[in-house]
C-alpha positions in Angstrom: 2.0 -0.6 19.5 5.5 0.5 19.7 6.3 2.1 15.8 9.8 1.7 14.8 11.9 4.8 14.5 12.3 4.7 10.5 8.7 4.5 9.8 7.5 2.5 6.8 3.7 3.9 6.4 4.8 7.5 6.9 7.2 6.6 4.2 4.6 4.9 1.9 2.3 7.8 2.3 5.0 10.2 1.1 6.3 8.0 -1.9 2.3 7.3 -2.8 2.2 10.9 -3.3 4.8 11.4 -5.1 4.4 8.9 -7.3 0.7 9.4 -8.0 -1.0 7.7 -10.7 2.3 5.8 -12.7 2.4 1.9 -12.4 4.6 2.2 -9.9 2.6 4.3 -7.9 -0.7 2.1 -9.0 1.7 -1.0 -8.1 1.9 0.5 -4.6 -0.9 1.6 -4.6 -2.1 -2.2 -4.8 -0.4 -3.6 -2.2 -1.6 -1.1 0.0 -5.5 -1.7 -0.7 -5.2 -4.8 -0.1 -3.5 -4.4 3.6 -6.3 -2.6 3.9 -8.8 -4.6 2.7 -8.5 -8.5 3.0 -10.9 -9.3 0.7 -9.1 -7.6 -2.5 -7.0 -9.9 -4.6 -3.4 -9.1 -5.3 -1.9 -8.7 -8.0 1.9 -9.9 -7.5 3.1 -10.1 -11.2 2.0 -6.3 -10.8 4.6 -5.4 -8.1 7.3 -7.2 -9.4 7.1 -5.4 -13.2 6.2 -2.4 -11.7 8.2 -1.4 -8.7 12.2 -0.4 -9.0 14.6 -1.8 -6.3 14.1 1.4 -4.4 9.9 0.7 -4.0 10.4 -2.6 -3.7 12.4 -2.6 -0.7 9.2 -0.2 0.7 7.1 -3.1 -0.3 9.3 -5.5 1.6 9.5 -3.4 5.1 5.3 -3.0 4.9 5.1 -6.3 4.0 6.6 -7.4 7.1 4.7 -4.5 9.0 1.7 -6.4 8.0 2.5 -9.5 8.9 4.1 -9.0 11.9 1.0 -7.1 12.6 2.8 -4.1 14.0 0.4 -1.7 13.1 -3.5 -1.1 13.5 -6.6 -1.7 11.1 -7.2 1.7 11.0 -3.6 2.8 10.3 -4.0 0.1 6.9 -7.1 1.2 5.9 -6.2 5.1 6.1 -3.3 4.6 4.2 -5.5 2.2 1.9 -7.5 5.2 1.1 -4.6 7.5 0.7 -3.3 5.1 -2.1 -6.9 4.4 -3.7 -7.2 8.8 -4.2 -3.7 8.9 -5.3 -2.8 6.5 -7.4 -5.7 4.2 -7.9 -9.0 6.4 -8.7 -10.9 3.8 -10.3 -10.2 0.9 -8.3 -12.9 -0.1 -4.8 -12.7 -1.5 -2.0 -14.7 -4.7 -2.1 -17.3 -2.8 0.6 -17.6 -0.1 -1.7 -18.7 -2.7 -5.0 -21.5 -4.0 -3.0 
C-alpha cells in the first residue's frame, strides 16, 4: 500500500506522545483503539469536547485513512497499542477483557 507523503499515523504516534495522558490525548487515544479494535465502542461526544481544531483535523485525515482502508491491520493495532500505553493505561482491548 502506497503511504502518502505527509503521513497521518507517523503523525498520530508523535502527537499521542506528546500529549500523553490529557483528554485530548485520551480522546485520541480513543479513536485510535478503536481502529484497532472493531469491537470497542466509540465514544464521539469524547472527540468532539476533547480535541482542539489542530487534533481534530488529525482525527479527520485517520479517519479517512481508515476508511479508505489505506493502511494495514497491523499498522492500526500497533498504533492502537501505542495510544492504549500512552494515553489510555486503564482502558483494554475487548481481547484483552475476556
Amino acid at each position: 500500500m502506497a503511504k502518502p507523503s505527509n503521513d497521518a499515523l507517523q503523525e498520530a504516534a508523535e502527537t499521542i506522545r506528546r500529549l500523553g495522558n490529557c483528554s485530548s490525548g485520551a480522546a485520541l487515544g480513543e479513536l485510535l483503539m478503536a481502529f484497532a479494535d472493531g469491537g470497542r465502542w466509540l465514544r464521539l461526544v469524547k472527540l468532539q469536547s476533547s480535541l482542539d481544531s489542530e487534533n481534530t483535523l488529525l482525527a479527520i485525515r485517520l479517519l479517512e485513512e481508515y476508511l479508505h482502508r489505506n493502511r494495514s491491520h497491523e499498522e492500526w493495532l500497533t498504533l492502537g497499542e501505542l495510544a492504549q500505553r500512552v494515553a489510555l493505561p486503564e482502558e483494554r482491548f475487548t481481547w484483552q477483557t475476556s
